[in-house]
N, C-alpha and C positions, 0 to 999 in steps of 0.2 A: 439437403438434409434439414428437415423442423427445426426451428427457434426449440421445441420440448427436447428434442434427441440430443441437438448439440450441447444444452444446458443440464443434462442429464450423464453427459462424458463429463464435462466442465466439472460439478457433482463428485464423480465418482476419482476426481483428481485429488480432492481436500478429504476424501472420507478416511484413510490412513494415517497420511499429516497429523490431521487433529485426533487420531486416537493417538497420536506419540506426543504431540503437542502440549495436551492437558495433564498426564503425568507428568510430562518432562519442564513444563514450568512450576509445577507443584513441586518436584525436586531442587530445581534453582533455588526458590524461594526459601527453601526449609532450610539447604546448605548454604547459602551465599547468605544467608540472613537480609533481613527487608531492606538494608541501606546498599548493600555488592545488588541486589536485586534490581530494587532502583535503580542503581548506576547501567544496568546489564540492557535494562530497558529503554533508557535514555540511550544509549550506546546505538540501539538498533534502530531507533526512533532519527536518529542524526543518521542513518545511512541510507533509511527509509524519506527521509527528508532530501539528501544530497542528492536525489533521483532529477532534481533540476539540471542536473548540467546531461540528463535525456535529450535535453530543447525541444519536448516533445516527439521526436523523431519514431517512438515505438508506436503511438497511435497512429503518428503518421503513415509509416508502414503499413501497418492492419486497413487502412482504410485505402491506400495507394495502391496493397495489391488484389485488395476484394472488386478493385474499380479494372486492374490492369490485370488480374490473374491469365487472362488468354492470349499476353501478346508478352511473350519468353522475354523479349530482345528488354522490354520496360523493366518487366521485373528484373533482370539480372541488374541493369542501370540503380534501381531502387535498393536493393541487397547490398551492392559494393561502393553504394556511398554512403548509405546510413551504417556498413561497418567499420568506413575509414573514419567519417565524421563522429561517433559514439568511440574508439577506439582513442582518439584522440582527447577527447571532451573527459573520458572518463579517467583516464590519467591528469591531465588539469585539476577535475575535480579531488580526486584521491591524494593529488599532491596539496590540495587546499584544507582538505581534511588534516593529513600527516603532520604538513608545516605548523597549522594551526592550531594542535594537539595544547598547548599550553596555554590559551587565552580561552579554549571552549572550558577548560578545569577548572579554570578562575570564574568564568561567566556563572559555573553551576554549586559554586558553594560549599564544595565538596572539604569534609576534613581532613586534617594536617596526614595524616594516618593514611589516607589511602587516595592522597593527589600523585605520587608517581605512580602506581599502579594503574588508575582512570589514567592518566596521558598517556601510558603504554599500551593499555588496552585499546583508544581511540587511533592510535597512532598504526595500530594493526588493524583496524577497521576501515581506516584509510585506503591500504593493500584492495581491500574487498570491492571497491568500488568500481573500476573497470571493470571487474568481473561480472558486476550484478546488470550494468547493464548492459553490456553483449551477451548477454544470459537473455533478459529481456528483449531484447530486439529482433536476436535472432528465434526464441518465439513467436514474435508478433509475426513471421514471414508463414511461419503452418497457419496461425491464427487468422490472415488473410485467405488461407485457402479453407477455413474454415474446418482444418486437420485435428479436432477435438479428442476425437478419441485416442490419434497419435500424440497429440499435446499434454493431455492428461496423464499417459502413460509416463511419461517425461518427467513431469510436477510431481507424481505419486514419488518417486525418488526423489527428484528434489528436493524436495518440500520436508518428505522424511529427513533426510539428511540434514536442514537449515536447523527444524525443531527438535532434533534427536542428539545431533551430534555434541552441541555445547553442554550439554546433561550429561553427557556419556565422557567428556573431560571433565566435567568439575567431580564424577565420581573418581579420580584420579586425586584431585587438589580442587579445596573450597577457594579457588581464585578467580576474583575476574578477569585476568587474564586469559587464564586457559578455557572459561566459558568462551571468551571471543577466539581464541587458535580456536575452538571448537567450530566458529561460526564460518571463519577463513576457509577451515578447510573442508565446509560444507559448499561455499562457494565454488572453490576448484573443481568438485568433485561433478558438484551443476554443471559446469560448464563446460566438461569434458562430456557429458553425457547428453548437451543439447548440440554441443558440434557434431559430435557421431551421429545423431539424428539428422542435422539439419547441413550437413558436410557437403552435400550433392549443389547445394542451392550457393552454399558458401564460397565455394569450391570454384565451380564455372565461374560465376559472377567475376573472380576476383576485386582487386583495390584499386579501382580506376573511379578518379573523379570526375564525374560528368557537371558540367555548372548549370544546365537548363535542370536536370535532375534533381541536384543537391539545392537550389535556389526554390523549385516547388515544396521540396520536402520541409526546408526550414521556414519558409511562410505558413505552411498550415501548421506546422510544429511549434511556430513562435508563439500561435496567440495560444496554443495549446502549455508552453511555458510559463508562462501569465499565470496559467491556473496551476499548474506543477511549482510554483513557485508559492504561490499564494495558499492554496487549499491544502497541502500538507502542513505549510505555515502552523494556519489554524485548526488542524486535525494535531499535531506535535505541540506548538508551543506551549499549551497547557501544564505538560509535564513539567519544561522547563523554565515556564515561570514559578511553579513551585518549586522547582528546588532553590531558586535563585532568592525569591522572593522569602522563603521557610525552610531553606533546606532543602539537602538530599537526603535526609531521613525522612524524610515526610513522603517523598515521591512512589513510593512501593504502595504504599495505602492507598492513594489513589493511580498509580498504574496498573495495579492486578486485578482491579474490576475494569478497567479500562482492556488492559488486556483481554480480558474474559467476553467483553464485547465483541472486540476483534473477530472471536473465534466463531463468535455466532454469523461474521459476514462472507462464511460458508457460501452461502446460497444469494446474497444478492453479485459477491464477486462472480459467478458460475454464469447468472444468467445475465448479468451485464455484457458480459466478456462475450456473449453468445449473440445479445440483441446486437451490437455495435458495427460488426462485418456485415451481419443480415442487412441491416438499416442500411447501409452504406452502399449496398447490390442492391438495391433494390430502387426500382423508376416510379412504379407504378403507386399514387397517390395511396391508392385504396385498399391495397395489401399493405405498404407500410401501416397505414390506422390499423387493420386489421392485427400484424404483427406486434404492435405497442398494447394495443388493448390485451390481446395475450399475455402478452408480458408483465404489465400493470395485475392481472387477476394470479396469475403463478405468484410473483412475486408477492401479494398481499396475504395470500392462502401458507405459503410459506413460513413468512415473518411473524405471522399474527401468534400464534400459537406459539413458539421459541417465546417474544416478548412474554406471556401471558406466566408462561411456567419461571423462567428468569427474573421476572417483577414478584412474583408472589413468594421465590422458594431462592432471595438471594442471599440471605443470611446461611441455609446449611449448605447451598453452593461454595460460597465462598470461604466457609470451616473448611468443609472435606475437602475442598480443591487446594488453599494456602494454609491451611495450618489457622491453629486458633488466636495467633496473634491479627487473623484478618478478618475478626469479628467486630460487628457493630457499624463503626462509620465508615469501610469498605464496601458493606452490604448496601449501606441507603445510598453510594456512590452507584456503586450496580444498578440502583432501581431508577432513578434518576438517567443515567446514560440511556437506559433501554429506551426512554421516553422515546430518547433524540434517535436512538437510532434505527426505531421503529420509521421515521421520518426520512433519517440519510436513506437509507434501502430505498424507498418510494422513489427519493430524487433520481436513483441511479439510470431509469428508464430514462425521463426530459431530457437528460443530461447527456445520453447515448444519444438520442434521437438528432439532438440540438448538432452536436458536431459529426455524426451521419450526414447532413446535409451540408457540411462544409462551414457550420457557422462557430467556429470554436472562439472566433474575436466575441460572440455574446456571451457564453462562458466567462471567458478573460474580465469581460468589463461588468460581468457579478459578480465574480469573484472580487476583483478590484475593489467594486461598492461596497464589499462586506467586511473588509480590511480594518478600515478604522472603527467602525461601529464595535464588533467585535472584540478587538484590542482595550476599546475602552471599556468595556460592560467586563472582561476579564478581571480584567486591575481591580476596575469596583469590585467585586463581587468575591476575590481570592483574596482581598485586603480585606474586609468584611466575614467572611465568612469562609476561608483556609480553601481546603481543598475540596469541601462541597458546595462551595461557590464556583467551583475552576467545574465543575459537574455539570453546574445549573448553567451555566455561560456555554459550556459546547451544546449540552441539548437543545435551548432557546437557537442558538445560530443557526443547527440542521435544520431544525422546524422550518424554520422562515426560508433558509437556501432552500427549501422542496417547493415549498408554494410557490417561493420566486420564477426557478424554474420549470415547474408546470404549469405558471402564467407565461414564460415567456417563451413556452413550446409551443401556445398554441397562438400566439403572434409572431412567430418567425416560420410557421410550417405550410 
């Protein structure tokens, strides 16, 4: 199946989501008011984060079985240890979240008023985390066979369900609580829905440890943790250094153009998701170039235009989407991000390409180089200049993470 078809399923899996999506955080927002908002998004941003204790093992998957698809006996070894090993991890994780519910409330500055609430809320977020990634993983096993159009099908409910259902509680109670049971039990509902789908594969395989198996998976998955570790890091920490550093009233202002960015990464998560298996099937030098330059031209034809209309028109985006308290320095937060994120899109091809060919340790050790620079240009920069300093600091990093790795794509290929 084409790099166009598969990315074109991928596509037609966000197209619903985000018509539910964009309502339904313009309803949070107006009902939970900008600081439950804040918190709601910092909430999901820490579960989105806690995807480290993955170990990498979903990309590893996708690329394990795009390599092994025709040999049953591999695959089922790959399935029944990346479900024992993620099965495990993600309880770990979830218990590290739950336990930890009262030092992450303190770390975020959060007022006298609505610190039990945030630690309950996190503390049910906790629950979600096993869920989300044997959700994940056992996608990534279609996603190896490059089952797009079945995966999509899959994500259109999903997806619906993650962005709908917390909307459709707090129409019940303006709480953050019941925005995240909203979230929980969008998670359950995922995961009943990708087993059913994906039950055949799960099923056979069974929970048997194999150690040559599970020892390849977590090598290529480690250095791949590195960067799951690190690049959420600095795609998250921003929020949470403002609130930490300014407040949790401050953080809405600058997450709901941040958010709003997110939505537009539609299309590079589509066709990322699509280049990755390809790259990874594939031997022959001169079709993968072939493959990448496609993907490089879709992806630019794509973005460019989203960017253009978002940079010029993000002031009554940002009204009619959150309400008029998200006028003014939301908007020039929007136009600023788009910069950078016109840049992350680009990166996401080098960045597929790079650990296609097995090299996720160079990844790892960008990522790593980008750590401390980073950290320090934030600090300066949100100490100076609030939360469009915290704006200027992530665009400038994508920037440079693109070039980095599109120099160092074409030195490792």
């Amino acid at each position: 199946m084409s790099l166009i078809k598969n990315t074109f399923w991928n596509l037609s899996g966000y197209i619903i989501p985000s018509l539910i999506a964009i309502p339904s955080l313009g309803y949070l927002a107006r009902h939970l008011g900008p600081e439950k908002f804040g918190l709601f998004t910092l909430a999901t941003a820490l579960v989105g984060y806690a995807s480290i204790f993955d170990a990498g093992l979903t990309r590893a998957v996708i690329r394990e079985i795009s390599f092994y698809r025709d040999n049953l006996k591999e695959v089922k070894k790959i399935v029944s240890n990346s479900t024992l090993i993620l099965t495990v991890l993600g309880l770990l994780g979830g218990g590290c979240i739950y336990f930890g519910a009262g030092n992450i409330v303190n770390f975020l500055n959060i007022k006298d008023g609505l610190r039990v609430e945030t630690k309950n809320a996190i503390e049910i977020l906790g629950i979600t985390l096993p869920l989300f990634l044997l959700n994940q993983v056992w996608l990534g096993i279609l996603e190896g066979y490059e089952q797009f159009k079945k995966i999509n099908f899959i994500k259109t409910f999903n997806s619906s369900f993650i962005v709908g259902l917390p909307a459709f509680f707090v129409f019940f109670n303006n709480s953050l609580i019941y925005a995240v049971i909203g979230l929980l039990s969008a998670r359950l509902l995922s995961i009943i829905i990708t087993f059913v789908a994906c039950k055949h594969h799960i099923i056979t395989s069974g929970l048997k440890l194999d150690r040559s198996t599970a020892t390849r998976l977590l090598k290529y998955g480690g250095w791949i943790t590195v960067s799951n570790i690190i690049s959420p890091l600095m795609a998250y920490l921003d929020r949470f250094f403002i609130s930490n550093v300014l407040g949790a009233a401050h953080v809405a202002f600058y997450t709901a153009p941040s958010e709003g960015v997110q939505r537009l990464s539609i299309f590079p998560g589509a066709l990322s998701r699509a280049v990755f298996p390809k790259l990874s099937s594939l031997r022959e030098k001169k079709e993968k170039n072939k493959q990448k330059k496609l993907a490089y031209a879709l992806m630019a034809a794509a973005i460019l235009p989203l960017c253009l209309v978002g940079f010029i028109f993000s002031e009554q985006i940002m009204v009619t989407w959150m309400g008029s308290e998200f006028s003014g320095t939301p908007s020039l937060i929007l136009k600023i991000l788009i910069v950078g994120y016109f840049f992350n899109c680009i990166a996401q091809i080098p960045f597929a390409d790079i650990q296609a060919a097995g090299k996720s340790k160079t990844t790892a050790f960008l990522h790593l180089s980008e750590v401390v620079p980073y950290f320090a240009l934030l600090f300066m920069l949100v100490n100076f200049y609030g939360i469009i300093g915290a704006a200027f600091a992530w665009s400038i990093r994508t920037t440079i993470d693109c070039l980095l790795l599109v120099w160092l794509n074409n030195k490792v290929r």
